[in-house]
C-alpha positions, 0 to 999 in steps of 0.5 A: 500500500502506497503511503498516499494510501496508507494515510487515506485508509488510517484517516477513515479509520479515526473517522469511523466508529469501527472497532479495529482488531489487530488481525483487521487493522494488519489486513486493512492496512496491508503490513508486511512482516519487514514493516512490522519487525522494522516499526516494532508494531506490537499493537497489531498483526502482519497482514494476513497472520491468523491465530494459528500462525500468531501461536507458532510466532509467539511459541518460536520467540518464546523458545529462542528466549529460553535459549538465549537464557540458558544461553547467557547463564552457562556462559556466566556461570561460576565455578563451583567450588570443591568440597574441600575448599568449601571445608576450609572455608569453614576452618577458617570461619571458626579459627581464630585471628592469631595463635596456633590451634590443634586440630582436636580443638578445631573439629570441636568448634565446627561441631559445635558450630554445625558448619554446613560444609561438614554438615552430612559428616559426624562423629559416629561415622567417623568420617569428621576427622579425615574431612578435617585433615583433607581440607588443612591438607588444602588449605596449605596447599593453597597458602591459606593455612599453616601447620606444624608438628609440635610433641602430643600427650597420646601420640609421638606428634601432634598437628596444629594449624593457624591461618597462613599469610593468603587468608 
C-alpha cells in the first residue's frame, strides 16, 4: 500500500466508529512482516497472520528466549567450588585471628558450630576427622593455612594449624 494510501485508509479509520482488531487493522492496512519487525508494531498483526500462525510466532520467540537464557547463564556461570575448599572455608570461619590451634580443638568448634560444609559428616561415622585433615591438607596447599608438628600427650606428634599469610 502506497503511503498516499496508507494515510487515506488510517484517516477513515479515526473517522469511523469501527472497532479495529489487530488481525483487521494488519489486513486493512496491508503490513508486511519487514514493516512490522522494522516499526516494532506490537499493537497489531502482519497482514494476513491468523491465530494459528500468531501461536507458532509467539511459541518460536518464546523458545529462542529460553535459549538465549540458558544461553547467557552457562556462559556466566561460576565455578563451583570443591568440597574441600568449601571445608576450609569453614576452618577458617571458626579459627581464630592469631595463635596456633590443634586440630582436636578445631573439629570441636565446627561441631559445635554445625558448619554446613561438614554438615552430612559426624562423629559416629567417623568420617569428621579425615574431612578435617583433607581440607588443612588444602588449605596449605593453597597458602591459606599453616601447620606444624609440635610433641602430643597420646601420640609421638601432634598437628596444629593457624591461618597462613593468603587468608
Amino acid at each position: 500500500m502506497p503511503p498516499a494510501d496508507r494515510a487515506e485508509a488510517i484517516e477513515i479509520g479515526f473517522r469511523s466508529p469501527r472497532f479495529w482488531t489487530p488481525l483487521a487493522l494488519g489486513n486493512d492496512l496491508n503490513v508486511t512482516e519487514a514493516e512490522h519487525a522494522k516499526a516494532r508494531i506490537k499493537t497489531f498483526r502482519v497482514a494476513g497472520m491468523t491465530d494459528a500462525d500468531m501461536k507458532a510466532k509467539r511459541k518460536a520467540n518464546d523458545a529462542a528466549q529460553k535459549r538465549e537464557k540458558r544461553l547467557q547463564e552457562r556462559l556466566e556461570a561460576k565455578p563451583t567450588a570443591s568440597r574441600p575448599a568449601l571445608r576450609v572455608d569453614a576452618i577458617l570461619n571458626v579459627l581464630p585471628k592469631d595463635g596456633w590451634w590443634n586440630v582436636g580443638a578445631i573439629i570441636s568448634q565446627l561441631e559445635r558450630s554445625k558448619a554446613i560444609a561438614f554438615g552430612t559428616l559426624d562423629k559416629e561415622t567417623g568420617s569428621l576427622r579425615p574431612a578435617v585433615h583433607r581440607a588443612i591438607k588444602h588449605g596449605v596447599k593453597g597458602g591459606r593455612l599453616q601447620t606444624r608438628m609440635v610433641p602430643g600427650s597420646k601420640m609421638s606428634e601432634a598437628m596444629e594449624i593457624r591461618r597462613g599469610p593468603c587468608a
